[in-house]
C-alpha positions as CSV (number, residue, x, y, z in Angstrom):
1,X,-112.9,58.5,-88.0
2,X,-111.3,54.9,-88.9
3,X,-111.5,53.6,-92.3
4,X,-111.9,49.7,-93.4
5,X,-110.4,48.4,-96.3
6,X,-112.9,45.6,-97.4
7,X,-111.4,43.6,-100.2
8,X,-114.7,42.0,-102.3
9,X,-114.6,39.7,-105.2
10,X,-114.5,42.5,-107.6
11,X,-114.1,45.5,-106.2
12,X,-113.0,47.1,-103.0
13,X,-114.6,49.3,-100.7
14,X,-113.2,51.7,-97.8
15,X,-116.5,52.3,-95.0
16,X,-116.0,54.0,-92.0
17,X,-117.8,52.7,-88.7
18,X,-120.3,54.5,-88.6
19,X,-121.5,52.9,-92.1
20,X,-120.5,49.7,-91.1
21,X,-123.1,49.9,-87.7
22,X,-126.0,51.7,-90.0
23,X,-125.1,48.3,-92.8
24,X,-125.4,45.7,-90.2
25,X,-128.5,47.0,-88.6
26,X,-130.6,46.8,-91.2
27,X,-130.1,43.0,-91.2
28,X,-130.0,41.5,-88.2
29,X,-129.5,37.9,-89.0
30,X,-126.4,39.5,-90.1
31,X,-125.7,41.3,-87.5
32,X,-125.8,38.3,-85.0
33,X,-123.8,36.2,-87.1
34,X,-121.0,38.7,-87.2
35,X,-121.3,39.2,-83.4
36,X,-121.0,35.4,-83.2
37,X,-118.1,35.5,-85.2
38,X,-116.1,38.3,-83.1
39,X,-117.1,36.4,-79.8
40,X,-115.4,33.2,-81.3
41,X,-112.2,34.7,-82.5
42,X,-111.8,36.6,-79.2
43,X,-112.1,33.4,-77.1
44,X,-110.0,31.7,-79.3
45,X,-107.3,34.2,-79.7
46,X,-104.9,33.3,-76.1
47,X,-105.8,29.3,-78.0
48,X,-104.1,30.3,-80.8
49,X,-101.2,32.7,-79.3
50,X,-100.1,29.6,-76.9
51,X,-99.9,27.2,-80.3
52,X,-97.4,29.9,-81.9
């Protein structure tokens, strides 16, 4: 199962998927927020690869 090295202010922490899903469905203002965010950076990923 993937890992994810997340980098916080003062630590780091290494979650798998599974952990990540169960975290952000607990919240789901969170949850939608980060979904927002992965919508945006997928539409504006062929944006940013014809700048380069």
């Amino acid at each position: 199962m993937p890992q994810y090295i997340i980098q916080l202010e003062k630590c780091t922490v290494i979650l798998t998927s599974q952990e990540i899903n169960t975290l952000l469905q607990k919240d789901n203002e969170i949850f939608k927020t980060a979904l927002r965010r992965g919508k945006y950076f997928l539409r504006s990923r062929p944006y940013r690869e014809r700048e380069e």
